[in-house]
C-alpha positions, 0 to 999 in steps of 0.5 A: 275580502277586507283582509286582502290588501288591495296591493297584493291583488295588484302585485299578482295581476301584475305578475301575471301580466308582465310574465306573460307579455315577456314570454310572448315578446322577448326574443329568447328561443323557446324556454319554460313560462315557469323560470319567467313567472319566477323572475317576473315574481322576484322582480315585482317583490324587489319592486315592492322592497324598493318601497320599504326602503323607502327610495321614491317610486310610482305606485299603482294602487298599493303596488309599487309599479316602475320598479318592479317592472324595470327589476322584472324586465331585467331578470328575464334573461337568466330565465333560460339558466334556471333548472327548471325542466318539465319533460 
């Protein structure tokens, strides 16, 4: 278990979460869970290349927090325009 970086256990708790809570609440008609668990994954991996740029930020354990969540949220509505079709 000491090879897991605590801040990916985090970054993917994260993801879940957030994909989760903007596919119940953001009012889109009804889309895939795939295209929003992509862009909330996208979003939470430009959150944490914010840290390496090394702009300042809020860190959640190892996960950088504020902006993955704010490029997550902001991704979320091109999930409609993804081509992403399971049917």
């Amino acid at each position: 278990m000491s090879a897991i970086p605590p801040a990916l256990i985090v970054d993917v708790l994260l993801v879940l979460i957030v994909s989760q809570l903007c596919y119940a609440f953001f009012p889109y008609r009804s889309r895939a869970y795939v295209p929003v668990l992509l862009l909330t994954s996208l979003g939470i991996g430009l959150g944490q290349l914010w840290t390496y740029l090394g702009i300042a930020d809020v860190r959640l354990g190892g996960a950088n927090l504020v902006p993955g969540l704010l490029f997550a949220v902001a991704l979320q509505p091109l999930a409609r325009y993804l081509p992403i079709r399971f049917r």
